[in-house]
C-alpha positions in Angstrom: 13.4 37.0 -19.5 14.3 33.8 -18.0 13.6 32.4 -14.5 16.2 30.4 -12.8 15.4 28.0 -9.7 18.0 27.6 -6.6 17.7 26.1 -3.1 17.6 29.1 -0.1 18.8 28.4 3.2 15.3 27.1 4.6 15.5 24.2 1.7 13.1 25.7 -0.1 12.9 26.4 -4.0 13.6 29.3 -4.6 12.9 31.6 -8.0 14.6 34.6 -9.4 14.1 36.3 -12.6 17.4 36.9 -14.6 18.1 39.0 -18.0 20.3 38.9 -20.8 21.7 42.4 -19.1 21.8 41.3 -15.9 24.0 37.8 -16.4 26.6 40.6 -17.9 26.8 42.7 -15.1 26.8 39.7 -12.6 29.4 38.2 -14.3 31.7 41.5 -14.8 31.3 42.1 -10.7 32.5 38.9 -10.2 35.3 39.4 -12.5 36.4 42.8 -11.2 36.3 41.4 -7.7 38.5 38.7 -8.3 41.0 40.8 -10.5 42.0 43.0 -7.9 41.8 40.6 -5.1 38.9 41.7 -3.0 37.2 38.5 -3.3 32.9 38.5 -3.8 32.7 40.4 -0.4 29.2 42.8 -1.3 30.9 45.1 1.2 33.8 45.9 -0.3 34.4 48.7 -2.7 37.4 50.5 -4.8 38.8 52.6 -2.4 42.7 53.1 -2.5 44.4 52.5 1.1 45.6 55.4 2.4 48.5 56.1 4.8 48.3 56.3 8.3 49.1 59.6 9.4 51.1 59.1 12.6 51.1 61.3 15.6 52.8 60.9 18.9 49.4 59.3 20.9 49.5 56.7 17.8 53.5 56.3 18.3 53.1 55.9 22.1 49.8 53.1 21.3 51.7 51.4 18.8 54.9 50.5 21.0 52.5 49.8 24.1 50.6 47.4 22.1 53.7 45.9 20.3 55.6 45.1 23.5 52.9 43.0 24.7 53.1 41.0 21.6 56.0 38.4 20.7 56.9 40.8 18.1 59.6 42.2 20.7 61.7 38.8 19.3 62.2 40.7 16.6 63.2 44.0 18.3 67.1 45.2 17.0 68.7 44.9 20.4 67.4 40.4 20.5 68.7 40.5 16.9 71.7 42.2 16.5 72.6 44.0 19.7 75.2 41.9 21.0 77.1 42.4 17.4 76.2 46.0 17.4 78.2 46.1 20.8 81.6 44.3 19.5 81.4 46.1 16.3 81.9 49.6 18.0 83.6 47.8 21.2 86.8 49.9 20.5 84.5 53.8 20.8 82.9 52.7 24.2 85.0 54.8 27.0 85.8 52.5 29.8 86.3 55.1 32.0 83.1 57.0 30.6 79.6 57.7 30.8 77.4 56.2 28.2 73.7 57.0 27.2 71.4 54.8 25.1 69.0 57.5 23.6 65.9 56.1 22.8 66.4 52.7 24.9 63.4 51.0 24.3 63.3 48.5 26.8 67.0 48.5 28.1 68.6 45.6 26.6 71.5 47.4 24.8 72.0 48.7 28.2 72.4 45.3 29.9 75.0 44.4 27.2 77.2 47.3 28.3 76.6 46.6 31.7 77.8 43.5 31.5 81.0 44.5 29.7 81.2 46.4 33.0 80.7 50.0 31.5 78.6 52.9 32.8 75.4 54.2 31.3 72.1 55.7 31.8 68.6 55.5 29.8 67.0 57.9 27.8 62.9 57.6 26.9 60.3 60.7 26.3 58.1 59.0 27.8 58.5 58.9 32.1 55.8 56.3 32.1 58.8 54.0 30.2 61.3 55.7 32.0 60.0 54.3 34.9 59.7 50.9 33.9 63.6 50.9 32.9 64.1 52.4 36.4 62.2 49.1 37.7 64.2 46.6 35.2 67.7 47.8 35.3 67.9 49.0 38.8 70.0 46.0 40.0 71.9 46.0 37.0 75.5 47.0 37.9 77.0 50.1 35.9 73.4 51.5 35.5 73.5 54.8 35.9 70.0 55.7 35.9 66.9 57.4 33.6 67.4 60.9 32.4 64.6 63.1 31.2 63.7 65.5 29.2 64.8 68.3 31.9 68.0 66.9 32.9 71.1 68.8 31.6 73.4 66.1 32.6 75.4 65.2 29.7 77.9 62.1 28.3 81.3 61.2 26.7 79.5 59.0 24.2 75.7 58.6 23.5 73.9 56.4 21.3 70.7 56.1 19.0 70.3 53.0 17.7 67.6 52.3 15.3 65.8 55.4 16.5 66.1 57.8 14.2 64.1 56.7 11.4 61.0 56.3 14.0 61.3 60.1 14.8 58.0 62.2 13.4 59.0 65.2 11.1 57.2 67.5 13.8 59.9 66.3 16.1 63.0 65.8 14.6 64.2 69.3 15.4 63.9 69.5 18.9 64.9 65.6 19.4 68.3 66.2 17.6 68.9 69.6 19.7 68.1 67.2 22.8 70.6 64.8 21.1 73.2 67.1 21.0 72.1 68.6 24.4 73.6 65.5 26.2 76.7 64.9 24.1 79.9 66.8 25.5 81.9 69.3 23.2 84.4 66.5 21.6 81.9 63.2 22.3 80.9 60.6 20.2 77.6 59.7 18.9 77.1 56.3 17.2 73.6 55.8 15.1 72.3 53.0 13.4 69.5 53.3 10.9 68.5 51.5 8.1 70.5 52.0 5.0 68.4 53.5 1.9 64.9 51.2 3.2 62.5 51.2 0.3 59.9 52.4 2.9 56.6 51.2 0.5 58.0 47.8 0.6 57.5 47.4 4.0 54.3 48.3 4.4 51.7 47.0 6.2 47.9 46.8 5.6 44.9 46.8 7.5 41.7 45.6 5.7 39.3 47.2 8.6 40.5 50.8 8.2 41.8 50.3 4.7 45.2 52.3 5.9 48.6 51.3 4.9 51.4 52.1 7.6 55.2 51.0 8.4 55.1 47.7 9.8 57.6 49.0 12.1 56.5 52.6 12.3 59.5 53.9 10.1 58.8 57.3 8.9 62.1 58.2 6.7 64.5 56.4 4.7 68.3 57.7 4.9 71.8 56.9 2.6 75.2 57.6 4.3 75.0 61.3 2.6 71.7 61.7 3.6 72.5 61.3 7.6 75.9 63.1 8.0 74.5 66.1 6.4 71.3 66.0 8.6 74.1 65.8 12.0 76.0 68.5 10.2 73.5 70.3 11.0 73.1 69.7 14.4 76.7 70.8 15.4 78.2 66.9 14.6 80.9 66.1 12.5 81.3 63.3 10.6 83.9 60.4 11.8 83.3 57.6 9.6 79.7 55.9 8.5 80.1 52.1 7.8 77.2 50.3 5.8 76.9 46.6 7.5 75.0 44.0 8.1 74.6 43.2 12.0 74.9 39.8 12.1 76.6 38.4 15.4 78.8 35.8 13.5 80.5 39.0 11.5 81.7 40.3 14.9 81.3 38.5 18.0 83.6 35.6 17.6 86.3 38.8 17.6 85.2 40.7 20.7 88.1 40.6 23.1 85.2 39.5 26.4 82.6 37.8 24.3 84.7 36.1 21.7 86.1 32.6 21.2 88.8 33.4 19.1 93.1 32.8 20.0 94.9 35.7 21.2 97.0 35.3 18.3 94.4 34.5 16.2 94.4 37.0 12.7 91.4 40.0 12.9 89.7 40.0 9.3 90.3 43.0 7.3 86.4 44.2 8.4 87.1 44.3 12.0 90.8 45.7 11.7 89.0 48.9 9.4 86.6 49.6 11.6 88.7 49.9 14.1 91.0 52.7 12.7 87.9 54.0 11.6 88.1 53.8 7.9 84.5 53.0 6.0 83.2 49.2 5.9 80.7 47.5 3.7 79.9 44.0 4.6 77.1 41.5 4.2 74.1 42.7 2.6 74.9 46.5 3.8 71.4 47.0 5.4 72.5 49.3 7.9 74.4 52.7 8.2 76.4 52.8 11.0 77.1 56.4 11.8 80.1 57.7 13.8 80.3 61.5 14.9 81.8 64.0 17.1 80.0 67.2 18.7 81.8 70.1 17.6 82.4 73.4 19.6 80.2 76.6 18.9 82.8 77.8 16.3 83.4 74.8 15.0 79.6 74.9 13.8 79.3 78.0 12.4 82.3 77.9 10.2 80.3 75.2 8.7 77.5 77.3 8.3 77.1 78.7 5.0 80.0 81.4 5.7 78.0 82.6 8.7 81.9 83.9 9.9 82.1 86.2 7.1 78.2 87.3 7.1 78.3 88.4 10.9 81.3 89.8 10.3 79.9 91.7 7.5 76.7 92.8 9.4 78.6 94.6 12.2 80.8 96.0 10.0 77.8 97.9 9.0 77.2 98.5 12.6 80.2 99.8 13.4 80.4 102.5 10.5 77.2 103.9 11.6 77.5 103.6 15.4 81.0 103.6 16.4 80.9 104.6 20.2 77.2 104.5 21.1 75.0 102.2 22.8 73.3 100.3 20.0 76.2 99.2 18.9 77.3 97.6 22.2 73.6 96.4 22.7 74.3 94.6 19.2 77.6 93.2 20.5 76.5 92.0 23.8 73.8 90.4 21.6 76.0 89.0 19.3 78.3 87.7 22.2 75.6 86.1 24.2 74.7 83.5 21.0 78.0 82.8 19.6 80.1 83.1 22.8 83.7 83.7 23.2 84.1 82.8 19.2 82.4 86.7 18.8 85.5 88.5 19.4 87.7 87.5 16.7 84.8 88.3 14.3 83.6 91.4 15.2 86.5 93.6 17.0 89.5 92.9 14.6 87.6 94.1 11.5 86.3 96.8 14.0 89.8 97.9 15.0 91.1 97.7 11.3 87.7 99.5 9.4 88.5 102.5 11.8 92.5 102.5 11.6 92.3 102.8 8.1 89.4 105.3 7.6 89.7 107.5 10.2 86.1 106.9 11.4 86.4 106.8 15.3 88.0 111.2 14.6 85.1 111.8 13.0 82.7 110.7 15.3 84.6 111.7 18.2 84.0 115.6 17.6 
């Protein structure tokens, strides 16, 4: 054993007995420290981060805290909105009403307010509502905060950089609300982040030892990915563009905000986009989605032969209980959740079963 002298904090000599053993396990601490970056900290220890589960209070704390920050420079709308605007200027009805759903803190709203079209707010939250209420009040074209309750519903609405913020809990009832407000026949326009390697962007906090989105993103999508998600929310594809929202790719060719001739050439981007055929520009980080709400048949024909299943069920029906009042019970049913689109399904192959078998003598006696 061997006794080695150092200078403690009151000046004074101080003595500590060391080992063989014990210079080898100092030394391999320090070494393992240092290897995977935790530095000589005698608090830390080997624990993997884990993932911060989110849940609506956290959501709601995070965006509270993060718009008192200057973090909101960042926010989509400072950084790309007014290119977002001129890149779908040619869907925005003139004559319509618009809905930002999911508006944050209104700014997109202010950009078509300016261009002098209508449209109204959507946030969960009526604390926020309220504080759009309060901003965009004087703003000309506003049309207002809508809530969860309100059944009013638009010619085109909008989710922009929303959609991948949405919890899995939630996602359900957020696109049944999403389709809620969009008219048979109107357009919805998302933008999401195209194919985001989510673990990349990661943030990490050394006090809880959690790792979480640094901007709360909870899925990833490609352009297959989101269509067939709307699909199944009773919205049919259009077109989905993969771009890059940078304001030099389309602003200089906005007919109110640009600087460009009259008789100036479009570039091929800006002249596809407007017959809505599928762009890929610039480094492609977003989708831009572009979707119409179908009709109640519409939807169903899409869904997994649902037509020829129903039909097939109260075919059933109608062999068993030709005249009696199940049967209409089961056909008011029917009627009542796929509307007028019933008819054609159930009474032609009613008529025909019982023309051609002779069912409705039988049961007649």
């Amino acid at each position: 054993m061997s006794r080695e002298v150092s200078q403690g904090s009151s000046g004074k000599p101080v003595v500590k007995s060391t080992s063989p053993f014990m210079h080898v396990w100092n030394t391999a601490v320090f070494l393992l420290r240092h290897l995977i970056g935790r530095g000589d900290h005698p608090s830390l220890s080997l624990v993997t981060p884990e993932r911060l589960r989110w849940t609506p209070e956290l959501v709601e704390h995070f965006w509270t805290g993060f718009s008192q920050t200057r973090l909101v420079e960042h926010s989509f709308a400072r950084q790309g909105g007014k290119g977002l605007i001129a890149a779908i200027a040619h869907l925005l009805p003139k004559d319509g009403r618009i809905l930002d759903f999911g508006a944050g803190d209104g700014e997109i709203i202010e950009l078509m307010c300016e261009r002098g079209l209508r449209a109204a707010a959507y946030e969960p939250s009526e604390g926020r509502n309220q504080i759009l209420r309060d901003k965009l009040g004087k703003c000309y074209g506003f049309l207002g905060a809508v809530d969860m309750r309100s059944r009013e519903q638009f010619d085109l609405v909008m989710m922009i950089e929303v959609i991948e913020h949405v919890l899995d809990e939630q996602l359900d009832s957020t696109l049944a609300k999403l389709a809620q407000f969009t008219r048979v026949g109107g357009t919805l326009i998302i933008s999401t982040p195209n194919n985001e390697d989510l673990d990349l962007n990661m943030a990490y906090c050394p006090v809880s030892n959690l790792l979480f989105h640094r901007w709360q993103h909870v899925r990833s999508f490609t352009r297959e990915t989101l269509g067939a998600l709307l699909a199944k929310h009773g919205f049919e594809e259009i077109v989905t563009h993969e771009l890059e929202f940078n304001n030099d790719l389309y602003v200089p060719y906005d007919e109110i905000w640009g600087s460009m001739q009259p008789d100036t050439p479009l570039p091929s981007h800006i002249l596809e986009m407007r017959a809505n055929r599928a762009v890929s520009i610039g480094s492609q980080s977003n989708l831009l989605y572009v979707g119409r709400r179908t009709s109640w048949q519409q939807r169903a024909d899409h869904r997994l032969g649902i037509t020829e299943k129903i039909g097939k069920v109260n075919d059933a029906f109608n062999f068993v209980f030709p005249e009696d009042g199940f049967r209409s019970m089961v056909k008011r049913a029917a009627k009542s959740v796929f509307g007028r689109a019933y008819e054609p399904w159930i009474r032609q192959p009613f008529l025909k079963v019982r023309r051609l078998t002779g069912w409705k003598k039988i049961f007649k006696k």
